[in-house]
N, C-alpha and C positions, 0 to 999 in steps of 0.2 A: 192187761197188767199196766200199772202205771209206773211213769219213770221214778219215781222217787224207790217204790219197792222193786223194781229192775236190777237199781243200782244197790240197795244197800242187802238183798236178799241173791245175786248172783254167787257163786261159788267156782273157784277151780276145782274141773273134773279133772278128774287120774285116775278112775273106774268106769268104760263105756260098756254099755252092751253090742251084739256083736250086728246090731241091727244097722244097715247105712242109713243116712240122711238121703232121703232122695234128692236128684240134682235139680230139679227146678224150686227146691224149696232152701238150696244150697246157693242158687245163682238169684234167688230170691232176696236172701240175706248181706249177701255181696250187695248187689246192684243197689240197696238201702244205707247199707253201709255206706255207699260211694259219696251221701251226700255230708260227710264230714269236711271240717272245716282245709280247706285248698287252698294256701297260696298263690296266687295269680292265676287261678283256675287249672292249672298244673296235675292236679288228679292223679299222684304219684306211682301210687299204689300197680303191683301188679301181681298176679297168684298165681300157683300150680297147686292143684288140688289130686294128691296122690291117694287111690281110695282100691278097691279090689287088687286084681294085678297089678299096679302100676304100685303098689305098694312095695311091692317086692325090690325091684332095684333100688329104690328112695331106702329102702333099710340097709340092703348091702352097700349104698355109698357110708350110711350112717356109720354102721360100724367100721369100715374102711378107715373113715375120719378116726374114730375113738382108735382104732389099731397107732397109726400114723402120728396118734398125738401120746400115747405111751399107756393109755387105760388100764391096758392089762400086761406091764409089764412084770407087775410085782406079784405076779402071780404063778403056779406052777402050770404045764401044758393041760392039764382038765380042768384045774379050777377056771383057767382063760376060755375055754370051749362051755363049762358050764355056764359062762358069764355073758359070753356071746350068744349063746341061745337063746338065757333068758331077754335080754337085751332084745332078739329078732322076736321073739314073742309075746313078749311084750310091746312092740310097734304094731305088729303084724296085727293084733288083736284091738288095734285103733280104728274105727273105721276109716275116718280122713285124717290127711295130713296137709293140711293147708299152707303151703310154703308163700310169705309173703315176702315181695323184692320191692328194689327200690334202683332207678337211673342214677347212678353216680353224678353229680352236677360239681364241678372244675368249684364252683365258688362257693366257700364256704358259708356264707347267711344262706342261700340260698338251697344247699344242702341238709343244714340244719331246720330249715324251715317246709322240705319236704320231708325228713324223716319227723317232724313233726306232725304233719300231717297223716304220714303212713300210719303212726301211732294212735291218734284219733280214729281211722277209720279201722285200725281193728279195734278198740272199745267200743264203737257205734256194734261191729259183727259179733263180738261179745254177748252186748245187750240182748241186741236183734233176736241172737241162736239162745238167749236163754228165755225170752219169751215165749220162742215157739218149742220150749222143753227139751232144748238142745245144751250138752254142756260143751264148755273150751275151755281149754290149759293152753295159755298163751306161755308159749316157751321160746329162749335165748340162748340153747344148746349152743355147747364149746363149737360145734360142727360147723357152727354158720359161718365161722371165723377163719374158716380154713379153705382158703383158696380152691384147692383139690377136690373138695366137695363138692364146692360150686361146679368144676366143672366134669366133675364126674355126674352131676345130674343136669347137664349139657347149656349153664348158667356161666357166661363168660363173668369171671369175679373183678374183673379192671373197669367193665361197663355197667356195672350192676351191686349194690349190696344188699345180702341177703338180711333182710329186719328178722322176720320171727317166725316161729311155725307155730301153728295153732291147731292142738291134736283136739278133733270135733267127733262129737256122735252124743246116740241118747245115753245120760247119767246112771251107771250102775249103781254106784251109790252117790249122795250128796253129802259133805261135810258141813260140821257144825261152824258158825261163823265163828272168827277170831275178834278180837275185839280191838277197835280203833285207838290209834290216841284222840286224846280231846282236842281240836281242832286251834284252842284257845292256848295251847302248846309250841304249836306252827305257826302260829299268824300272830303278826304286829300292825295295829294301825299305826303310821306317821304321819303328822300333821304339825301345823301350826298353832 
């Protein structure tokens, strides 16, 4: 596959089947990924990749977070239980769950300039997983933002910010592309 069609033929998955990604073809895509663009050679990035059992706690922190943040306050005691379920079943039925983090750094250029990078290097995993027929939903879930989370899934949140989760496996279905703006929209030449 060529990068041009990579890029403009990739989709976000939000139907996997129920098949894993095997791990050496998971640390395959990482470790390629890794060569995205570094500030000072920094290589910011770091993962937890929650997949089988390990799925299980990574969901009960999940919903914990959505409890804590008032989700299902407006709702009655079963409609809250049917929502939570589906919510665990909905995860559970992911194969991975690719938790990407990042070192807090004291200075701000230089914080921005690694969550830069972290951002880079999951487009390159993006890419990578949707060549080898792999889809991702690169997600920014309320949860990430919640301290508790973090350390309910044993991620100190003062030393660390949690970037994105990227729910992986093979594509049950693929969506139809959305259509761009025209790029002649967004961009200004300035000159003399």
């Amino acid at each position: 596959m060529d990068l041009v069609h990579a890029i403009t033929n990739r989709r976000s998955i939000h139907e996997f089947t129920e098949d894993e990604v095997p791990k050496d073809v998971l640390r395959e895509i990482f470790s390629k990924a890794a060569w995205a663009p570094t500030h000072r050679m920094k290589e910011p990035w770091l993962l937890n990749i929650y997949q089988g059992e390990g799925i299980e706690p990574y969901v009960s922190a999940v919903l914990s977070s959505y409890e804590r943040q008032g989700f299902f306050d407006n709702y009655n005691e079963k409609k809250q239980e049917r929502m939570k379920e589906g919510i665990r079943q909905f995860l559970k039925n992911i194969p991975h769950h690719a938790l990407v983090y990042m070192e807090r750094d004291p200075d701000l250029i230089k914080y921005e300039e690694d969550y830069a990078s972290v951002c880079a290097f999951i487009q390159n995993a993006q890419l990578l997983s949707w060549e080898r027929g792999i889809g991702v939903l690169w997600t920014t879930s309320p949860y990430l933002h919640d301290p508790q989370f973090a350390e309910d899934i044993e991620i100190d949140p003062d030393t660390y910010k949690l970037v994105a989760v990227l729910q992986m496996g093979y594509p049950n279905r693929v969506p139809k592309a959305k259509p761009r703006t025209p790029i002649e929209e967004k961009m200004t030449f300035i000159q003399s």
